[in-house]
Each structure stands twice: as structure tokens, then as C-alpha cells.
C-alpha positions as CSV (number, residue, x, y, z in Angstrom):
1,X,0.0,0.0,0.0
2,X,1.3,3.6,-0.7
3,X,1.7,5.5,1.9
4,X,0.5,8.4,0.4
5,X,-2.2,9.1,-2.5
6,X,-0.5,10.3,-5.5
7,X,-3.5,12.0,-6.1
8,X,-3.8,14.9,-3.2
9,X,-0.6,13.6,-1.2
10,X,-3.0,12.8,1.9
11,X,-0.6,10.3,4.4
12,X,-3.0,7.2,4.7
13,X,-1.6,5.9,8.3
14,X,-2.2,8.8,10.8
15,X,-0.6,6.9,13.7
16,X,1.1,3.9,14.1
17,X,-1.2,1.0,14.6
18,X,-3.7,3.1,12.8
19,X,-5.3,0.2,10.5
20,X,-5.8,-2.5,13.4
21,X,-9.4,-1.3,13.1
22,X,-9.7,-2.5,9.9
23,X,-9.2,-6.1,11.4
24,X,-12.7,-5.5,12.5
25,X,-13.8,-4.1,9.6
26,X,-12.9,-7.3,7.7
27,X,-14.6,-9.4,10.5
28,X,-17.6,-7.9,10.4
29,X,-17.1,-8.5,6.1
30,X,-16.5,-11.9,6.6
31,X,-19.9,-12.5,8.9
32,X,-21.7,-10.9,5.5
33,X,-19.9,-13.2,3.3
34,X,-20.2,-16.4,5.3
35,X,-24.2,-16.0,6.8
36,X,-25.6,-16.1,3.1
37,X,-23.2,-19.4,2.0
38,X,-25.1,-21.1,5.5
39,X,-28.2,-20.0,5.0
40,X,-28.1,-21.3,1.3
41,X,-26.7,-24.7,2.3
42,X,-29.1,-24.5,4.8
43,X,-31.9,-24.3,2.0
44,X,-30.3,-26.1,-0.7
45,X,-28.8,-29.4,0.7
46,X,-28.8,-29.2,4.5
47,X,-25.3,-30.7,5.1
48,X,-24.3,-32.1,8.2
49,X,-22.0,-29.9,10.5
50,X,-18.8,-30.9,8.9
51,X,-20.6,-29.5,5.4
52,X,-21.6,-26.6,7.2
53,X,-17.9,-26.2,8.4
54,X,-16.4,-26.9,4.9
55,X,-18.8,-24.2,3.3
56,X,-17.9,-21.5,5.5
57,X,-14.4,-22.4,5.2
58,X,-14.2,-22.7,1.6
59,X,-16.2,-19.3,1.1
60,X,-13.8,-17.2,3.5
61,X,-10.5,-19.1,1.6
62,X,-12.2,-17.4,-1.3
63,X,-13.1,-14.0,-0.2
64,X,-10.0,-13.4,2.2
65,X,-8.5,-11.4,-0.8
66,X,-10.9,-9.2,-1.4
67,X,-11.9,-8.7,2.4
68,X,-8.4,-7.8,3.3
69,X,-8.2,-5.5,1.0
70,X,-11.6,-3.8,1.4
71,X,-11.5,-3.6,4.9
72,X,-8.7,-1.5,4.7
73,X,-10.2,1.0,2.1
74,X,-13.8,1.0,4.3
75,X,-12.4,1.5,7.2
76,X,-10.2,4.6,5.5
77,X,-13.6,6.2,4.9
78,X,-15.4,5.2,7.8
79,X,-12.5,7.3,9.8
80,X,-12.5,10.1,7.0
81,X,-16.5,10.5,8.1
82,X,-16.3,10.5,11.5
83,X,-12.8,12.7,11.9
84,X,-12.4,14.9,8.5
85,X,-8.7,15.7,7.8
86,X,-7.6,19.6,7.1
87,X,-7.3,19.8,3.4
88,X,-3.3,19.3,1.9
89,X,-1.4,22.4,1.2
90,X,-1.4,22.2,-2.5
């Protein structure tokens, strides 16, 4: 990740440590990937625990990529909203 946006030169990581909260961010993701793969084996084919277990599994493996990286952007803008920056000199 850059530590700056080439765009308006903004420093992404206000303090050190600063993205831990997007380990939460990326839980929370995870709990709105891996609900709706349960509730549609639930539906579909009603596996036994192990299935269950194995769905979940297979369907976080998948999305880990994308929720690590996500995480990281929602939570920038999650902070943005609730504690605006003072505009860049230019």
C-alpha cells in the first residue's frame, strides 16, 4: 500500500497501529460473506456440521483477498467521516 495518495498527497496511516481497526472491519465483512453461503446450504442441501464447516471455510478461503483489501479502504472512509482531515497544502 502507498503510503501516500498520488492523487492529493494525503498520508493514509495517521498513527502507528492506525489500520488495526480495519481487522474488524474485515470481520464484520466476513460475517456478511459467510451468513448467506449457511443460510443457502441450509436451504439447498442441509449438510451435516462438517458440510456446514467446509462451506464456510471454503467461502472465506475465497473471499479473504478481497476482504483484506476492502477492509482496509472501508475503514479509511469510515475514519474520514467521522474525523475529517484539514485539506493538503497544495
Amino acid at each position: 500500500m502507498h503510503r501516500t495518495c498520488g492523487h492529493c498527497g494525503i498520508v493514509f496511516e495517521r498513527e502507528r497501529g492506525y489500520f488495526m481497526m480495519s481487522v474488524f472491519v474485515g470481520y464484520v465483512m466476513s460475517f456478511f460473506v459467510v451468513i448467506p453461503v449457511l443460510v443457502g446450504l441450509y436451504v439447498t442441501i442441509r449438510p451435516s456440521m462438517n458440510g456446514y464447516l467446509i462451506g464456510a471455510i471454503v467461502a472465506l478461503v475465497l473471499a479473504i483477498p478481497l476482504i483484506f483489501h476492502y477492509a482496509r479502504v472501508v475503514w479509511l472512509h469510515l475514519d474520514e467521516l467521522m474525523d475529517p482531515r484539514p485539506n493538503p497544502p497544495a
